[in-house]
N, C-alpha and C positions, 0 to 999 in steps of 0.2 A: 555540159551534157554528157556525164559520163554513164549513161544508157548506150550510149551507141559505141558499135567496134572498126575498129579500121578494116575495111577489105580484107588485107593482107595477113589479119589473125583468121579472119573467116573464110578464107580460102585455105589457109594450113589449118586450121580445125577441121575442113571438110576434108581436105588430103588424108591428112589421118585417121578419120572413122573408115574412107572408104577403102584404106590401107587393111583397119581391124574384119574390116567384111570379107573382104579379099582372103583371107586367113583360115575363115570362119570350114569349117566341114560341113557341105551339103548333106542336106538329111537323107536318110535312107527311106527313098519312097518306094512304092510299089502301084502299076497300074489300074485302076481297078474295073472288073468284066462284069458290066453288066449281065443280067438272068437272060436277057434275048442274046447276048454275044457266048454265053457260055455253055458249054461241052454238057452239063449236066438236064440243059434248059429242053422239057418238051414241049414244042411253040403246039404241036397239034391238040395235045390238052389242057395246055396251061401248067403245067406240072414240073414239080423240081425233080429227076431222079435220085437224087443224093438224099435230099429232106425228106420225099413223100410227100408232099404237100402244094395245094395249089395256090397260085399267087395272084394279086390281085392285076399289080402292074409289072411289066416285061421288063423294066428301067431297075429294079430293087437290086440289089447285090448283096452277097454276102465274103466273106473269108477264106471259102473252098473255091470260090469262083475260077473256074479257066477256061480259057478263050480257046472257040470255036477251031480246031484245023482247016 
């Protein structure tokens, strides 16, 4: 049955990837601010200051987004 592997390769084969993740550079994220959490958002008209424009849902985001002081 040489389908099947011993443990002992299977556990250093898993050693080893989880050594290569270990290694790996976390990505560079960024948080992102929803339209009701952010600075530009007017909740009393529905209205982006930045854009001009009204929105339909308070949840949409964009790129310039930042968060409420």
């Amino acid at each position: 049955m040489s389908d099947y592997i011993k443990r002992e390769d299977a556990i250093t084969a898993i050693a080893g990837l989880l050594n290569v993740i270990e290694q790996v550079d976390g990505a560079d994220l960024v948080e992102v601010v929803r339209c009701k959490e952010c600075k530009h958002w007017d909740s009393d008209c529905i209205w982006c200051d930045l854009w001009g424009n009204t929105q339909e849902y308070d949840d949409g985001y964009c790129s310039y987004g930042e968060r409420k002081e």
